[in-house]
gemmi code that builds the backbone of each chain (N, CA, C; Angstrom):
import gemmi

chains = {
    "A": [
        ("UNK", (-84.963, -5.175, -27.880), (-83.568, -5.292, -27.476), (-83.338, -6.646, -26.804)),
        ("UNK", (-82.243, -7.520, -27.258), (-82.192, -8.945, -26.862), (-81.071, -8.395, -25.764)),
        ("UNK", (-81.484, -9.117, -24.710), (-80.025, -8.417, -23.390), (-79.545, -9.683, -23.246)),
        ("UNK", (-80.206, -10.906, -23.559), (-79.289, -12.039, -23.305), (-79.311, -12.493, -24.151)),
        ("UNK", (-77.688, -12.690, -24.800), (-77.289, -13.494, -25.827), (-76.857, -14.777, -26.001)),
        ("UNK", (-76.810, -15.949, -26.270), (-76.743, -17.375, -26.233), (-75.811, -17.507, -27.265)),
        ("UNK", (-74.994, -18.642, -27.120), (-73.541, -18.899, -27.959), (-73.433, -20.008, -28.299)),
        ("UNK", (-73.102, -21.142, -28.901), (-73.484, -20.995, -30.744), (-74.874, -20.818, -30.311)),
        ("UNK", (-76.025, -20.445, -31.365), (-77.420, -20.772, -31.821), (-77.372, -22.463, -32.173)),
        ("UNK", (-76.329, -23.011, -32.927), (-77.151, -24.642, -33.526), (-75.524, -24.897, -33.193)),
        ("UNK", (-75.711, -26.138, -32.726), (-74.274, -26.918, -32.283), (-74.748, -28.639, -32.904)),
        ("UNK", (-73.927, -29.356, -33.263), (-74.059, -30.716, -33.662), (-73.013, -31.349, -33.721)),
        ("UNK", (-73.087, -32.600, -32.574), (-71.753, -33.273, -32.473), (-71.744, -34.385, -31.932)),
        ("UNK", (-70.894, -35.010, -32.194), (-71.325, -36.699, -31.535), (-71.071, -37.242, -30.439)),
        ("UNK", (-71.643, -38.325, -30.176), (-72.058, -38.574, -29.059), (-70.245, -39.401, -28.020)),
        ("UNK", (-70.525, -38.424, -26.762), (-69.108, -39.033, -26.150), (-68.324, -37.676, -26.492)),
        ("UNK", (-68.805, -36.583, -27.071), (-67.525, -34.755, -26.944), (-67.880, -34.217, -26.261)),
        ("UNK", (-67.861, -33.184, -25.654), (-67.871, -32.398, -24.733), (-68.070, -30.948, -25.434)),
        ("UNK", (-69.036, -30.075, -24.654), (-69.328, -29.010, -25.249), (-69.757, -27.926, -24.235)),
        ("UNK", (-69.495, -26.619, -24.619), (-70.051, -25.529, -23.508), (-71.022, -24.432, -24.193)),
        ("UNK", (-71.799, -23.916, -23.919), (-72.975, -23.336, -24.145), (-72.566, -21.677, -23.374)),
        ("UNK", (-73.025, -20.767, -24.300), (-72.565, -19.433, -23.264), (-73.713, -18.668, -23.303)),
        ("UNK", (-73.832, -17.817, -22.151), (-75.298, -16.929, -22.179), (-74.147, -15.758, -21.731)),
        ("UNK", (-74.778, -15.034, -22.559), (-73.970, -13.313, -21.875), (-74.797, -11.902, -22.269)),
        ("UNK", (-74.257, -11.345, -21.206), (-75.198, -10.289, -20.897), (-74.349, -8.948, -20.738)),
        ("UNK", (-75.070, -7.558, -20.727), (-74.345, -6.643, -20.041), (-75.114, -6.107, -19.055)),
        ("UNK", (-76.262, -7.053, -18.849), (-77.171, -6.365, -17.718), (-76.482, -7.805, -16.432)),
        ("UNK", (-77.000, -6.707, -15.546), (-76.399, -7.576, -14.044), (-78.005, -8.413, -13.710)),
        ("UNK", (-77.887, -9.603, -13.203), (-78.897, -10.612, -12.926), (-79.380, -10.925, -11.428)),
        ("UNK", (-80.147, -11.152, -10.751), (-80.545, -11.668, -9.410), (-80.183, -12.727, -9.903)),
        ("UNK", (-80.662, -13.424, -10.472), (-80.054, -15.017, -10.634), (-80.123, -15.447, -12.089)),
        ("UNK", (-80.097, -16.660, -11.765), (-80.119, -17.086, -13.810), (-80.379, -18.697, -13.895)),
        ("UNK", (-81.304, -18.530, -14.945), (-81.861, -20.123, -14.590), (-81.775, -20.757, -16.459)),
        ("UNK", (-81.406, -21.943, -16.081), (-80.963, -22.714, -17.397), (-82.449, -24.054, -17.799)),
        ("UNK", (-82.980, -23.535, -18.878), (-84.023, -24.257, -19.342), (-83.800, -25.153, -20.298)),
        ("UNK", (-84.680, -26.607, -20.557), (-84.304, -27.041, -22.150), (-85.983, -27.503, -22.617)),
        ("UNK", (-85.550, -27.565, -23.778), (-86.793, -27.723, -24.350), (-87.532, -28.527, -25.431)),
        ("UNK", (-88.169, -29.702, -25.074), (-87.919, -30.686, -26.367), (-88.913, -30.381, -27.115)),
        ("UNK", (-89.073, -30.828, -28.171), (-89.973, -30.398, -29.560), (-91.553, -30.963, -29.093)),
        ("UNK", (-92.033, -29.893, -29.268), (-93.496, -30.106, -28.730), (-93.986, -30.159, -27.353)),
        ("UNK", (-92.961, -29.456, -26.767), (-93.378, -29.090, -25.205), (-92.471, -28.003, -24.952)),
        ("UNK", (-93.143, -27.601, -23.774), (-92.867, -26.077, -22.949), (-91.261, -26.536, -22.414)),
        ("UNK", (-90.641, -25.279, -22.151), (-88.915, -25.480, -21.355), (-89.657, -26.330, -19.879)),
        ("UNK", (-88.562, -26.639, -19.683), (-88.838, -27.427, -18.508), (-87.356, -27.175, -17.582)),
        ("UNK", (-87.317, -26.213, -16.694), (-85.857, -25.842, -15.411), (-84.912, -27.380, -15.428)),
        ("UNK", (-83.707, -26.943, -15.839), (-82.352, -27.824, -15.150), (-81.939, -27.025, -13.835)),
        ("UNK", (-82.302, -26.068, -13.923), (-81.197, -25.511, -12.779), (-81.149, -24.038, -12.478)),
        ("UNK", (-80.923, -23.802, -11.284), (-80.900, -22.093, -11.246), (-79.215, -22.063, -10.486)),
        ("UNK", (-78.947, -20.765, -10.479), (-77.851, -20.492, -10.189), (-78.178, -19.147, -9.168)),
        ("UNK", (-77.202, -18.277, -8.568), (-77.523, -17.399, -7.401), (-76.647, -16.147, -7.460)),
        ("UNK", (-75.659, -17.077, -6.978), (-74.326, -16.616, -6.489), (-73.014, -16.009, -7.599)),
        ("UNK", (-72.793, -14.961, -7.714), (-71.648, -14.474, -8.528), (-70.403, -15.729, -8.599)),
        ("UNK", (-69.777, -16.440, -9.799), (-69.270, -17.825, -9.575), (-69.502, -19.168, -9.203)),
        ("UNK", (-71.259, -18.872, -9.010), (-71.562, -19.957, -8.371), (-71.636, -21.488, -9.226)),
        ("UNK", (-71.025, -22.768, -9.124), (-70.641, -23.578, -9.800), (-71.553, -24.826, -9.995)),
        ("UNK", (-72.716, -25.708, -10.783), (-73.711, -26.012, -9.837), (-73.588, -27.379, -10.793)),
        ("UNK", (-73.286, -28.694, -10.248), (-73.568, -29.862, -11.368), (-74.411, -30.924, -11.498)),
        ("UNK", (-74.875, -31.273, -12.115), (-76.138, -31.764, -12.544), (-75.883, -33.164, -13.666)),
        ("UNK", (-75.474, -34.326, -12.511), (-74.949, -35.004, -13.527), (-73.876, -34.700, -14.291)),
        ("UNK", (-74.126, -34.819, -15.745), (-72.926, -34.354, -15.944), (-72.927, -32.968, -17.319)),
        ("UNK", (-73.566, -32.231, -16.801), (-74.321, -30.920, -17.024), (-73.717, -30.044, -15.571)),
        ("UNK", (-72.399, -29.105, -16.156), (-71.744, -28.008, -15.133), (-72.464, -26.648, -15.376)),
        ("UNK", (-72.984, -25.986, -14.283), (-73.450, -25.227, -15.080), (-72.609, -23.560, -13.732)),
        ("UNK", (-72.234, -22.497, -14.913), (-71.470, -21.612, -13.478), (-72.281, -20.167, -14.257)),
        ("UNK", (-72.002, -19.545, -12.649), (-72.123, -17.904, -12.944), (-71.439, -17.257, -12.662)),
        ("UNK", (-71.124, -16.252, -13.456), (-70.103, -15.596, -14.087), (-69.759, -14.445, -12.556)),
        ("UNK", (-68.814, -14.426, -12.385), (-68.336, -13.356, -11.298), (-69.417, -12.113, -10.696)),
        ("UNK", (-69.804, -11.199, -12.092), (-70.129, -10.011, -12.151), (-71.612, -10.587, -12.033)),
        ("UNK", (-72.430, -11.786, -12.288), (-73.782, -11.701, -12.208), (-74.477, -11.481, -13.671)),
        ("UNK", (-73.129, -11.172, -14.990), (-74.017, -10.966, -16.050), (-74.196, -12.175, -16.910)),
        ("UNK", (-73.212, -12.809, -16.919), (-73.202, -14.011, -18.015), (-72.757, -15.391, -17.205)),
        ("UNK", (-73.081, -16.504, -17.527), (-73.177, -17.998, -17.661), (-72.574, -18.923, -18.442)),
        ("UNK", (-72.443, -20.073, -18.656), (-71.895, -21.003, -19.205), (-72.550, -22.800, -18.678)),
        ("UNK", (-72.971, -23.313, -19.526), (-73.210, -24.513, -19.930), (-72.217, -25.994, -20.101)),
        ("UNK", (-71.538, -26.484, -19.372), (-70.522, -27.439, -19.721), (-71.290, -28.580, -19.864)),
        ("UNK", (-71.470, -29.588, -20.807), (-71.841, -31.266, -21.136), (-70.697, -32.055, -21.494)),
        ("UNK", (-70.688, -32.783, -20.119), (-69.354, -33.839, -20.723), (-70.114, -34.970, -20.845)),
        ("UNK", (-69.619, -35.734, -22.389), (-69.507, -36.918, -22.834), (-71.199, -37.069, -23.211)),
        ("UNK", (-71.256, -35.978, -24.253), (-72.534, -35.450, -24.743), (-73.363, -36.921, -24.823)),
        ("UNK", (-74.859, -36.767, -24.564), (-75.361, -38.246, -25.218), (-76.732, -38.029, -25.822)),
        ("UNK", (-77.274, -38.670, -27.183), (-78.243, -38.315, -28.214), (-79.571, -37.594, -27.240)),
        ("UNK", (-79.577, -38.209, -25.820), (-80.608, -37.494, -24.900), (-80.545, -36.126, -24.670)),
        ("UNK", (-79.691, -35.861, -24.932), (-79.103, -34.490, -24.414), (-79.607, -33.653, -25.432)),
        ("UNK", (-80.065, -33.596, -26.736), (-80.883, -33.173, -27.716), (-81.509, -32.618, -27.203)),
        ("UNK", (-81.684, -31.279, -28.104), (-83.060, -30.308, -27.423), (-82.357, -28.644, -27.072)),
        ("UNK", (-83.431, -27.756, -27.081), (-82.830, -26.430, -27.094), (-82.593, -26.081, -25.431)),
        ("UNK", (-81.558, -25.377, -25.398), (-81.127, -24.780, -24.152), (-81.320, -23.325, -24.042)),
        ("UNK", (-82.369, -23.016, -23.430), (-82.581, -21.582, -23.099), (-81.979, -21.000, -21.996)),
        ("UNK", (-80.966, -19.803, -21.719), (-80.805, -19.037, -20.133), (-82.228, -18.468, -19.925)),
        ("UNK", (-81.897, -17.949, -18.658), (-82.943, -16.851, -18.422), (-82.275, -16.241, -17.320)),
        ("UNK", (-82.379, -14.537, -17.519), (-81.782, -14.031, -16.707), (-83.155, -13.154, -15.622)),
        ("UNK", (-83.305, -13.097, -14.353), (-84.334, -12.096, -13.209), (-83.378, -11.296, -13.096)),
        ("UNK", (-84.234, -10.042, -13.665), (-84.322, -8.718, -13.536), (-84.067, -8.187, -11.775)),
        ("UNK", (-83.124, -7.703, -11.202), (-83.281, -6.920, -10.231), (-84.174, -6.058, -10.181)),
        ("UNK", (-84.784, -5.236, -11.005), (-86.061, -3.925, -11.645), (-87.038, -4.745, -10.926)),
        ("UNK", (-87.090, -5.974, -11.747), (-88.350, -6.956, -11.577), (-88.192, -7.914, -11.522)),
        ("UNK", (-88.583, -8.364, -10.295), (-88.311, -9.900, -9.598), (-89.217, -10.882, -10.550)),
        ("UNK", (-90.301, -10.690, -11.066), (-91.020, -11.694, -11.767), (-91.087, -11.313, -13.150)),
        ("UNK", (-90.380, -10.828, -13.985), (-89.856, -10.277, -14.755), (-88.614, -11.119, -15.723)),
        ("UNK", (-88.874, -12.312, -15.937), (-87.712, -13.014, -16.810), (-87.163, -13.097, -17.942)),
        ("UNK", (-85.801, -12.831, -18.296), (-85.330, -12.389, -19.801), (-84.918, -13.520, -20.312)),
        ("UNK", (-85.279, -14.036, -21.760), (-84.834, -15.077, -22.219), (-83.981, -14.598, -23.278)),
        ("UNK", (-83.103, -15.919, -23.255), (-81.779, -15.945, -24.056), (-82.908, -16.524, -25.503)),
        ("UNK", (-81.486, -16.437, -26.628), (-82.493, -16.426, -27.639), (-81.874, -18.031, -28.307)),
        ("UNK", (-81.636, -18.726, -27.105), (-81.386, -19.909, -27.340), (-80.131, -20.508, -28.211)),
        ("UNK", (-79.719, -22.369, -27.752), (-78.527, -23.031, -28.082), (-79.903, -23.999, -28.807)),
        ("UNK", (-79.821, -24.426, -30.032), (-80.202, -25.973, -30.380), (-79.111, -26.950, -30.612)),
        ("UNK", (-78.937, -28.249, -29.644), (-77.850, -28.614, -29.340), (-79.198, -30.252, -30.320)),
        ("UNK", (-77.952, -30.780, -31.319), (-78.386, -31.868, -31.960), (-76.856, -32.974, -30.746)),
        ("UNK", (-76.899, -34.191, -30.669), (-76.053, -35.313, -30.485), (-76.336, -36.576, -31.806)),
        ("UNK", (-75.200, -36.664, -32.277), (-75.659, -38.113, -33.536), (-74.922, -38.842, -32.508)),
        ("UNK", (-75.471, -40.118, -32.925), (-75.111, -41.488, -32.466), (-73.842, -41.645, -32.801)),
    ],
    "B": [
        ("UNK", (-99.931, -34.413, -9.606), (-100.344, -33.081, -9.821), (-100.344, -32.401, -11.057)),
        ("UNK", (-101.967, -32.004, -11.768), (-101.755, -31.012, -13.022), (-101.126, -30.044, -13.549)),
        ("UNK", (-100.319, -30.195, -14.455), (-99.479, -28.959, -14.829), (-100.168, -27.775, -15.433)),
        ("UNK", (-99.385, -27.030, -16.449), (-100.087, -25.737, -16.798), (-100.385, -26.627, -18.363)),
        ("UNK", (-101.969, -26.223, -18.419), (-102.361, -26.736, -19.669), (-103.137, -25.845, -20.927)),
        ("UNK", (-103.220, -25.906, -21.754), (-103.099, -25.056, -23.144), (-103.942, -25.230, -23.932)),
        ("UNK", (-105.023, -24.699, -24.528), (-105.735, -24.893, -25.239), (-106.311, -24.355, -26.207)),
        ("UNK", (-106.181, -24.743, -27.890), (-105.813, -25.716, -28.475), (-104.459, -26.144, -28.299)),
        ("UNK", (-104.110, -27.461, -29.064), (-102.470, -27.474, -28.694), (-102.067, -27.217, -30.109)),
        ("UNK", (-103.380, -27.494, -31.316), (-102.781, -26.441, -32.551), (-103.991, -25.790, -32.921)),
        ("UNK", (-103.374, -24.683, -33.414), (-104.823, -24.200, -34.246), (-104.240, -23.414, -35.791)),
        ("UNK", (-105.294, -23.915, -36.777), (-105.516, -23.257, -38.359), (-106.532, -22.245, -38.613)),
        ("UNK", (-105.549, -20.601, -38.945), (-106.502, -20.000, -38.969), (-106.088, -19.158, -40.463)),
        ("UNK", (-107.277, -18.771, -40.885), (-107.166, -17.648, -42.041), (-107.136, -16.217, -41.626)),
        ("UNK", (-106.241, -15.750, -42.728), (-105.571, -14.295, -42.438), (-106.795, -13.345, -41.961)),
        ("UNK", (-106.461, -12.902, -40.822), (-107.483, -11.581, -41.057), (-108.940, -12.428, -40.058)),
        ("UNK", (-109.027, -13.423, -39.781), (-109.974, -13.755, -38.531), (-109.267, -13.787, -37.030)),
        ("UNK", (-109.930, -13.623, -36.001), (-109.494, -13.739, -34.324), (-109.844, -14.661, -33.911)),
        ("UNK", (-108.264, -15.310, -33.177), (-108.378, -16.907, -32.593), (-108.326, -15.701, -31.013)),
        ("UNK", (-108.420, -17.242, -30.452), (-108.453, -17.473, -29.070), (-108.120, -18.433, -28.410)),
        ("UNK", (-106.280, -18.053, -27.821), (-105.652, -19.169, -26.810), (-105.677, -19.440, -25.606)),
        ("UNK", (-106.134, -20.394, -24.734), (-106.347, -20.581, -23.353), (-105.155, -21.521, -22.864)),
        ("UNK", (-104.820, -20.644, -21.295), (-104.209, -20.913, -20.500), (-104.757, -21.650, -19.222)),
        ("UNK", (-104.782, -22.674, -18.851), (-105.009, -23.027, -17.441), (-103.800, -23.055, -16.423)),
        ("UNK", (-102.962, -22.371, -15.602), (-101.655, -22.551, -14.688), (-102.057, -23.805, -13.784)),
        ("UNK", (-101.055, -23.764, -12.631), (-101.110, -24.518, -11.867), (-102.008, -23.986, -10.835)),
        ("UNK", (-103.005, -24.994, -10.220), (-103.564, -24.343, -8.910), (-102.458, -23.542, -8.216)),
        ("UNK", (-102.916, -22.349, -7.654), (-102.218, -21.879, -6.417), (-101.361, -20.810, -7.315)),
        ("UNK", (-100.726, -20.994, -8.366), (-99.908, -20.150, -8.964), (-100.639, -18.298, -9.377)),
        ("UNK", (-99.785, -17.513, -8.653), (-100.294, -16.003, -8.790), (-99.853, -15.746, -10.121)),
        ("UNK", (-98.813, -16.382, -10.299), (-98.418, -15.574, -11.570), (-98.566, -16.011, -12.927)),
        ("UNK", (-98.852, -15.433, -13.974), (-98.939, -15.798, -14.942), (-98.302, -15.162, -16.195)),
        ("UNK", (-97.671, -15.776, -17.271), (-96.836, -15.211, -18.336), (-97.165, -15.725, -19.474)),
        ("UNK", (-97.422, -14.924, -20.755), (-97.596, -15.639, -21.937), (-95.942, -14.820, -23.181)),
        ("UNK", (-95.168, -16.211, -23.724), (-94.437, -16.019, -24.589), (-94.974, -16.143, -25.985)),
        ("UNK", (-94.252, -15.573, -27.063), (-94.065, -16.210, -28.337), (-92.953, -16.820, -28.557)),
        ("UNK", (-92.991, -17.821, -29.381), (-91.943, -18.338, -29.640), (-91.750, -19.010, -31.092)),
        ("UNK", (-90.815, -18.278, -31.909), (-90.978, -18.623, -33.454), (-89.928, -19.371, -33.933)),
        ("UNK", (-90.011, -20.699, -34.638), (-89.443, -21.448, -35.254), (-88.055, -22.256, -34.380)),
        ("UNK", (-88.507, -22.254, -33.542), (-87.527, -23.368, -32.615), (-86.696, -22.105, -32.132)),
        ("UNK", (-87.041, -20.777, -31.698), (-86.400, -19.497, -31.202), (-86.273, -19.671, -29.789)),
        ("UNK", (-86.015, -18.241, -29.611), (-85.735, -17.646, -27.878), (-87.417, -17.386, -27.330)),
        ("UNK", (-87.693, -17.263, -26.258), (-89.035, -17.037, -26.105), (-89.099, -15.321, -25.919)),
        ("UNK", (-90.622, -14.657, -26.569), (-90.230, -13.330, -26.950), (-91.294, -13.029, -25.855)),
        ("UNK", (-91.261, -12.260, -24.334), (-92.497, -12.097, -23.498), (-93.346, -11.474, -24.369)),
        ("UNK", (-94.637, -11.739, -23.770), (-95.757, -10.778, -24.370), (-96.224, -10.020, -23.151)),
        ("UNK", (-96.644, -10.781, -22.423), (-97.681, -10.346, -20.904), (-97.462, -11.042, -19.879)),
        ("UNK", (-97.640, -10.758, -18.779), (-97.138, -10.855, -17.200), (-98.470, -10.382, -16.220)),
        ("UNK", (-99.278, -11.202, -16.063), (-99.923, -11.311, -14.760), (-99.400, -11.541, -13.961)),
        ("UNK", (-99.994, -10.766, -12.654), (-99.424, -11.410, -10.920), (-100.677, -10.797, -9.977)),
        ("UNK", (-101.390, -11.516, -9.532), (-103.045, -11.379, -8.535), (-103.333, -10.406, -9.003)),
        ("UNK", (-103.972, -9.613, -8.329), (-104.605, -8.753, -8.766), (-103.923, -7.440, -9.368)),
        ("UNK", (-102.836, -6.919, -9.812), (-102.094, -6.745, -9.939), (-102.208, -6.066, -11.448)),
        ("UNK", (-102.159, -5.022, -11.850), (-102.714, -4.584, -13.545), (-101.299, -4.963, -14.399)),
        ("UNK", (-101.945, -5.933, -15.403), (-100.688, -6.633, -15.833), (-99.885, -5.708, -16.587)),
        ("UNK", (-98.465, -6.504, -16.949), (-97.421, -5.467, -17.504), (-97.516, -6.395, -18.789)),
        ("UNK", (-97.765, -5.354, -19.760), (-98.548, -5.415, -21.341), (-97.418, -5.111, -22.299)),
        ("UNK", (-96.359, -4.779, -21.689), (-94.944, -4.074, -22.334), (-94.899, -4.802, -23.087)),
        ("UNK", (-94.581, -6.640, -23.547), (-94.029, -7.116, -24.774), (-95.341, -7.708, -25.814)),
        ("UNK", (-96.652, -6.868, -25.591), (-97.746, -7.190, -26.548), (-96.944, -6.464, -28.265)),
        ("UNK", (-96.857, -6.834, -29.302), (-96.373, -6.387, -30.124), (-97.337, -5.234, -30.968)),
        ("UNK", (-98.709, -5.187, -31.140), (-99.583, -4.831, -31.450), (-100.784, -4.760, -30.720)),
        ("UNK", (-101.873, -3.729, -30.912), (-103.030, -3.225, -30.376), (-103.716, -4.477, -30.913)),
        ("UNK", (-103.682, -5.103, -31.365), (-104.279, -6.982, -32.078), (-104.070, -7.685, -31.058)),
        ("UNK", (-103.241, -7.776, -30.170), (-103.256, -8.601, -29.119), (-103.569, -8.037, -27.758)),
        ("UNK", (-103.960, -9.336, -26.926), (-104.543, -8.701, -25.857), (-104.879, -9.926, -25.044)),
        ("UNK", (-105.309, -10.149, -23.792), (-105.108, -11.013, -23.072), (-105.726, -10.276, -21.469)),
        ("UNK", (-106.676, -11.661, -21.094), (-107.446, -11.352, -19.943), (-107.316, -12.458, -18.797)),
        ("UNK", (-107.177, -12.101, -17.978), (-106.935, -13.108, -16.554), (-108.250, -13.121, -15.466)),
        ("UNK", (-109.289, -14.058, -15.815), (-110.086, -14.120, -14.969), (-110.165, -14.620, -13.692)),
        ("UNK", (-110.586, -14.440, -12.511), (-110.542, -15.090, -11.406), (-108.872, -15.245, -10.598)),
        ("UNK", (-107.980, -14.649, -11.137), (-106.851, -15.004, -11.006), (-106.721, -16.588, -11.393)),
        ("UNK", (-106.826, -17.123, -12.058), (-106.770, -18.843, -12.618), (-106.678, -18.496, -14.127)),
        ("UNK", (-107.364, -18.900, -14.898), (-107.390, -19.017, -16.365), (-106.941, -17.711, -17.112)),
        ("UNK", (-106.121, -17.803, -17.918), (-106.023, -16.610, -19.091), (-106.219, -17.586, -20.175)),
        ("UNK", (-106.508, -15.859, -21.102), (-107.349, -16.194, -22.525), (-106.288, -15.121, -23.386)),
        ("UNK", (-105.367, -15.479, -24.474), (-104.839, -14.275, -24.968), (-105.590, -14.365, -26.523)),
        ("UNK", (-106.042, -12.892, -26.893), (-106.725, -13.073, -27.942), (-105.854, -12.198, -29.247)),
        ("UNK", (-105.593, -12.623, -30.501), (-105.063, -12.316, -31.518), (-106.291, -11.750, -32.266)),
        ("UNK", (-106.392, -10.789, -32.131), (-107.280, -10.111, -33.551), (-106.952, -9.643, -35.109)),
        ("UNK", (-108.211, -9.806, -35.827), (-107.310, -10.020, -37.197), (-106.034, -10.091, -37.496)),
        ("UNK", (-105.600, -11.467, -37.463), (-104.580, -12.187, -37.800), (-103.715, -12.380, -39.176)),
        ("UNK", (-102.735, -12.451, -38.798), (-101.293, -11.770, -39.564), (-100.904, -13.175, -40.262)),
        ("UNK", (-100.007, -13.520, -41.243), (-99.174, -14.161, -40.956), (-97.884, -14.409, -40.496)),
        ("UNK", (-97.561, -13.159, -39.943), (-96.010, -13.054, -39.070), (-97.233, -13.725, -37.630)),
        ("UNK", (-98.174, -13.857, -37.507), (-98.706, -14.185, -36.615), (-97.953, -15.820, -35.899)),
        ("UNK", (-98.063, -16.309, -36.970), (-97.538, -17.648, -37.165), (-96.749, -17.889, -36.051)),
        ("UNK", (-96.845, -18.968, -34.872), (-95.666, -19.232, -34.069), (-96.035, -20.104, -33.040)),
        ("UNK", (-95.405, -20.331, -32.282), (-96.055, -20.883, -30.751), (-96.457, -20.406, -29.652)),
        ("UNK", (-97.219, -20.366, -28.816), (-97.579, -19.732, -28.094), (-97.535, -20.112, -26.685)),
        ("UNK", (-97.032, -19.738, -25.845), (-96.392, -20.392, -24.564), (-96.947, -19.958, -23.436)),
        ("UNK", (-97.585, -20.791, -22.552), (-98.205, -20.100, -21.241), (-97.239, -20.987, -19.907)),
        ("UNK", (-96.642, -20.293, -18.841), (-96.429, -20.441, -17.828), (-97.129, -19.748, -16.760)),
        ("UNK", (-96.572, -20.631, -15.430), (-97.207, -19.825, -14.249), (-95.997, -20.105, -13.346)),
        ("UNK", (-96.199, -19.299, -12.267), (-94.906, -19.606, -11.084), (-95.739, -19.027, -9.661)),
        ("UNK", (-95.421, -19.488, -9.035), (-95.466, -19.129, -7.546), (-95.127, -17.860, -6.938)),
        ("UNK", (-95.488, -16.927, -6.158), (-95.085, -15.602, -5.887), (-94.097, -15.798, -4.551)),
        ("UNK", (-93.639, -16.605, -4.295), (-93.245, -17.447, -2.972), (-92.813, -18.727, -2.738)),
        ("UNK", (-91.894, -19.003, -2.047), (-91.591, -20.037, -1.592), (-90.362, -20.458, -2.537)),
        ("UNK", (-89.649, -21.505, -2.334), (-88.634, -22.100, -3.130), (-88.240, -21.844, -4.226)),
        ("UNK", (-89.213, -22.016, -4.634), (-89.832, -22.164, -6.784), (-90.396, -20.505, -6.919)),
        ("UNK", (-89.829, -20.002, -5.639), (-90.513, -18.098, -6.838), (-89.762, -18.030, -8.042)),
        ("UNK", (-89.924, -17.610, -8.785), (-89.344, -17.155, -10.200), (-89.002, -18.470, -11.268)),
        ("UNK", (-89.625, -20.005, -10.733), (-89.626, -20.720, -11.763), (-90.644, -20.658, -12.293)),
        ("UNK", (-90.507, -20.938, -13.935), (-92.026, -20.827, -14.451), (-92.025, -22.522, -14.888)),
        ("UNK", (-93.614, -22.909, -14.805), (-93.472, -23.854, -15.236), (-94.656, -23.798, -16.263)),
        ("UNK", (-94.470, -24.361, -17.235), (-94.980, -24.076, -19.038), (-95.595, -25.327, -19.139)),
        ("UNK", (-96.753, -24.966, -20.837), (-97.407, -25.405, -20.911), (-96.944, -26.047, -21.867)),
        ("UNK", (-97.466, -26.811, -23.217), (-97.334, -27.360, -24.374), (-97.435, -26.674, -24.981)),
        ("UNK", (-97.774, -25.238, -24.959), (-98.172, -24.507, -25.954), (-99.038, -24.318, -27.537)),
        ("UNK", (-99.984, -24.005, -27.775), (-100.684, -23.615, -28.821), (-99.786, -23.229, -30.358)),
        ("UNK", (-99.734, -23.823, -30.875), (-99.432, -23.853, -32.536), (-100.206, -23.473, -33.172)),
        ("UNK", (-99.767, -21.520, -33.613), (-100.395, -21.614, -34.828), (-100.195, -20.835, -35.445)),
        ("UNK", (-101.047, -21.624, -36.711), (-100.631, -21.134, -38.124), (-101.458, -20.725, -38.774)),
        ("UNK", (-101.284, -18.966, -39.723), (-101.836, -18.086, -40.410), (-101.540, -18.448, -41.451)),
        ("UNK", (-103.262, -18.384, -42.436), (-102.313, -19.111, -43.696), (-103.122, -17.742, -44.916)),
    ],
}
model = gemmi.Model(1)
for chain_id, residues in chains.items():
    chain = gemmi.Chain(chain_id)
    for i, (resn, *xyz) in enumerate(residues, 1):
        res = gemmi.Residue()
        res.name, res.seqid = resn, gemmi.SeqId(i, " ")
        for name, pos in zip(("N", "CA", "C"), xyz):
            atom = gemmi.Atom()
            atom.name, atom.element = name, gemmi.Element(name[0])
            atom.pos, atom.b_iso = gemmi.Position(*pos), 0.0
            res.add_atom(atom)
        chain.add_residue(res)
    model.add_chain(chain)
structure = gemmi.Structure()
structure.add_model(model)
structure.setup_entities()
């Protein structure tokens, strides 16, 4: 059973648009942490989030949580070819604190 | 400081023999997790170490897999007679049971491989 779902799967767009990434859930989260992952290496953390709404930016990578604690969102303004690479959520289990659910991923391409 | 490291970073195997993937975490890290991960996918858990702790085996897909945590440091996950849905990447993290960074994992390069 996939509990976290990721929105598009493959996105491709050029460089200088703006794009948002969605993770959603119907399970409720302790927190939720946003991974990416370049080809031939392990995810590597952008960011965790906490707080029901909580709004968190990262450069220019917005990243918020959703009121209820179940779902997320990804904002990239003024996309750039670096920005390439898959974006995984991950949602902690209240059940189980060390216990992490992965989204089944965004592959985000940027052309020049 | 050494990260979590993986060993092989690929391996070629024929259908129906047992490989063997090694995990090294980070010093200090209690916890330990091994994913699959197929064709540029979502990562699918397999197993979840934490100290001494009898691991939670829930996302092993088959009685073929299996995986041992010695010393609390190194895991070894072993694929027995091998599939070719076997085929994929194989992902080891570790995280901290504490402090700041509880519940980040931080990953390895992961093991590539392919059933042919």
């Amino acid at each position: 059973t996939q509990l976290l779902e990721q929105s598009p799967q493959f996105l491709s767009i050029q460089e200088g648009e703006n794009l948002t990434v969605y993770c959603n859930s119907s399970s409720v989260f302790s927190s939720l942490q946003w991974y990416r992952q370049e080809p031939g290496e392990g995810p590597v953390l952008l960011v965790t989030v906490v707080t029901g709404g909580e709004v968190k930016k990262l450069k220019r990578l917005t990243f918020q949580f959703g009121d209820a604690r179940k779902d997320s969102s990804l904002h990239i303004t003024a996309a750039q070819p670096g920005d390439t690479g898959l974006y995984l959520c991950a949602g902690v289990q209240y059940s189980s604190a060390s216990k992490i659910i992965f989204g089944s991923g965004t592959r985000l391409s940027i052309r020049p | 400081g050494a990260g979590v490291s993986q060993s092989p970073s690929n391996k070629v195997t024929e259908k129906g023999k047992d490989v063997e993937l090694r995990c090294d975490p980070i010093s200090g890290h209690t916890a330990l997790y091994w994913y699959r991960q197929s064709l540029g996918q979502g990562l699918e858990f397999l197993i979840y170490f934490q100290g001494n702790s009898a691991p939670d085996k829930s996302g092993l897909p088959s009685d073929r897999f299996s995986a041992e945590r010695t010393g609390g440091s190194v895991s070894t996950l072993t694929i027995q007679r091998t599939q070719q849905e076997d085929s994929a990447v194989y992902l080891c993290a570790s995280s901290p049971d504490r402090g700041y960074d509880k519940n980040i994992q931080y990953f390895g390069a992961g093991t590539r491989l392919s059933v042919l």
